[in-house]
ZATI-34125 format. One record per residue: residue in one letter; x, y, z of N, C-alpha, C in turn. Coordinates in steps of 0.05 Angstrom, whole numbers, padded with zeros to 5 digits, always signed. Layout:
N
AXYZXYZXYZ
...
***
This chain:
103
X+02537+01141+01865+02526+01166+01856+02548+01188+01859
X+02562+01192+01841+02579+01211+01843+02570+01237+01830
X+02575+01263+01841+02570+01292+01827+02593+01295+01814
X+02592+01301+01785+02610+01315+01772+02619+01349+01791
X+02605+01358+01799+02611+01388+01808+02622+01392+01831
X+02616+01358+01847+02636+01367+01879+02668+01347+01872
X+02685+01366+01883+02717+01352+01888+02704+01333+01901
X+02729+01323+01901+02744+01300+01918+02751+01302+01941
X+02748+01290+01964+02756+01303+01989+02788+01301+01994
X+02799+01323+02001+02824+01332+02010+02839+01337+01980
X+02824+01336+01965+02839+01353+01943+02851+01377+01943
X+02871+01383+01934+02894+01407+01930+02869+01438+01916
X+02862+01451+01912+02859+01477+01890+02884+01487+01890
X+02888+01509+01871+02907+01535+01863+02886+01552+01861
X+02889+01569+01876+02874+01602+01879+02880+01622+01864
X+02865+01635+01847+02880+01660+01835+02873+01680+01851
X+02884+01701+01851+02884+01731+01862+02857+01733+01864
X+02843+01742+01844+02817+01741+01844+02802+01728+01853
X+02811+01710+01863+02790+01687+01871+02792+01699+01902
X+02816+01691+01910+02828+01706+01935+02807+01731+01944
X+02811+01749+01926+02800+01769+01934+02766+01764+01942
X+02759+01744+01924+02733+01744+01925+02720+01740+01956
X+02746+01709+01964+02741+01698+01980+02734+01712+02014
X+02756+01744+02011+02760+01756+02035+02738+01779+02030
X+02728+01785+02011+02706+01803+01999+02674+01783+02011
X+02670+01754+02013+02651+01742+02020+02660+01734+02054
X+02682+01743+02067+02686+01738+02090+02679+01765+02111
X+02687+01792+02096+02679+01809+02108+02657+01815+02108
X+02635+01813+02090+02607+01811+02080+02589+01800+02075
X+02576+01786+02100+02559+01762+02094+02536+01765+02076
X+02523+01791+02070+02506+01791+02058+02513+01797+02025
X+02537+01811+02025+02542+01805+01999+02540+01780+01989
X+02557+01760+02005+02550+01725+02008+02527+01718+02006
X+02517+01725+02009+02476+01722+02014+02474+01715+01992
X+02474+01742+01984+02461+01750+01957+02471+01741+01930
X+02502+01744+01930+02522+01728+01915+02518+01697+01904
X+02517+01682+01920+02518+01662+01924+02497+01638+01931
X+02485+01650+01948+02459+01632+01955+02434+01634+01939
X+02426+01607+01929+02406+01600+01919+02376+01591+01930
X+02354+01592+01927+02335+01579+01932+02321+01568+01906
X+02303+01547+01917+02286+01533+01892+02258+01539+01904
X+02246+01550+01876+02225+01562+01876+02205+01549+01865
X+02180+01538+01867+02166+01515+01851+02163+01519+01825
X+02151+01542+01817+02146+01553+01784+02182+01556+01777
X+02196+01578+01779+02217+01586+01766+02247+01561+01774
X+02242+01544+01786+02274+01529+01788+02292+01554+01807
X+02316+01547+01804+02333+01553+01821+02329+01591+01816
X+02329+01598+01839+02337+01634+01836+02349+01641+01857
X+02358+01667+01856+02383+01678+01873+02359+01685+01904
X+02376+01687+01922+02365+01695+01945+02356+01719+01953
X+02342+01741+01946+02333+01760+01945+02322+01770+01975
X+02342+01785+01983+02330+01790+02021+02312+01807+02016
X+02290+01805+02039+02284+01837+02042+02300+01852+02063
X+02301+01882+02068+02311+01900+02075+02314+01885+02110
X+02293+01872+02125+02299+01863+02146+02319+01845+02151
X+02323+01827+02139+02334+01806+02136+02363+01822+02124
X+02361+01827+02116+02386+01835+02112+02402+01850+02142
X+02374+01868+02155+02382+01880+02181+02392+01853+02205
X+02379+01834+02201+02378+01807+02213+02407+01798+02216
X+02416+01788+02190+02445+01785+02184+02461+01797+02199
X+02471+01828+02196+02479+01847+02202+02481+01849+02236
X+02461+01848+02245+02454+01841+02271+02467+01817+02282
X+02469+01796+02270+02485+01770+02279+02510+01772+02277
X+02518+01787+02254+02554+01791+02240+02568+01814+02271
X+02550+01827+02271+02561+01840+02291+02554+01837+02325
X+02536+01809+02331+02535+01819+02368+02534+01778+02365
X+02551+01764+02390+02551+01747+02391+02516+01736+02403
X+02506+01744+02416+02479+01732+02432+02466+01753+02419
X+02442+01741+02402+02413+01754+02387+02392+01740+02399
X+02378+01758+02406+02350+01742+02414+02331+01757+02387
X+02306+01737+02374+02293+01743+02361+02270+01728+02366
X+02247+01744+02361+02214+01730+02351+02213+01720+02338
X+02215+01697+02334+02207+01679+02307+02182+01667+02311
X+02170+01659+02285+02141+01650+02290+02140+01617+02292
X+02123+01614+02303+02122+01578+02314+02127+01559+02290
X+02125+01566+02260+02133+01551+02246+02167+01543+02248
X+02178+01567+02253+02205+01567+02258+02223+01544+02282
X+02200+01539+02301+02207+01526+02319+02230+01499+02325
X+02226+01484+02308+02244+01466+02307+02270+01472+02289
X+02272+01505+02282+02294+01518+02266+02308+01529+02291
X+02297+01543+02314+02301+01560+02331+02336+01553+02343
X+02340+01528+02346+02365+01521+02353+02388+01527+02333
X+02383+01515+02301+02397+01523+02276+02405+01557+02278
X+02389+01571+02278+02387+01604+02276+02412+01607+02286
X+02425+01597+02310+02452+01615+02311+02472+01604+02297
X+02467+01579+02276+02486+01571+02268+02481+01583+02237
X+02456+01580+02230+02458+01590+02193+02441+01612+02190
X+02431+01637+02206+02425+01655+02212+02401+01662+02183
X+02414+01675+02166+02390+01683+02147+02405+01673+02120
X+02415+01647+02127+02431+01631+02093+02448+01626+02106
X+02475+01633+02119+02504+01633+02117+02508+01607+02126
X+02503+01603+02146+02510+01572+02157+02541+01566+02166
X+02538+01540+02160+02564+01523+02158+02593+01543+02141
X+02583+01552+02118+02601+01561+02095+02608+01584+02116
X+02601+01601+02125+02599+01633+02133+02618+01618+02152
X+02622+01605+02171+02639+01590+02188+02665+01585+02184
X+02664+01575+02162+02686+01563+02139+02704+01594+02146
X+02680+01610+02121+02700+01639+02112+02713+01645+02137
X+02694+01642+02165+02712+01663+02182+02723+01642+02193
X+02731+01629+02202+02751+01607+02204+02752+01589+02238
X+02728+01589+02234+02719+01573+02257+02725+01539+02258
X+02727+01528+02277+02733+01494+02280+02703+01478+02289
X+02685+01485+02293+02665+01483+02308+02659+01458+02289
***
């Protein structure tokens, strides 16, 4: 089962400027990243953009800037509760990447 859309592992790119830019524009700004970039699948409409509300976005923001967040989450969340410091409100793994973590 191969994806046409993912490389090859340890393949080479060439970056343009722009791209560049993009890349340090989604590093300083996770929620631009959010919003940019992240998708959800919605049962009626198929794929749509990630649309925060105004908290969540405060959420983010709150993580980008203080290493230790404590939050209320509701018991559905529970078996997420561990994830949260790693993919916070979308970013994850990738948001890791941008800022250049080894973890």
């Amino acid at each position: 089962m191969k994806n046409p859309q993912l490389k090859r592992a340890h393949s080479e790119d060439e970056y343009t400027p722009q791209m560049i830019q993009e890349l340090v524009k989604c590093k300083k700004d996770p929620v631009y990243f959010i919003r940019k970039y992240i998708k959800v699948q919605h049962p009626t409409k198929g794929t749509i953009p990630f649309d925060m509300f105004e908290y969540q976005e405060r959420f983010v923001r709150c993580m980008e800037s203080n290493r230790f967040v404590i939050t209320l989450q509701p018991r559905q969340c529970a078996g997420q509760s561990r994830r949260l410091d790693r993919v916070g409100a979308g970013g994850g793994h990738l948001m890791d990447l941008l800022r250049g973590h080894d973890e």
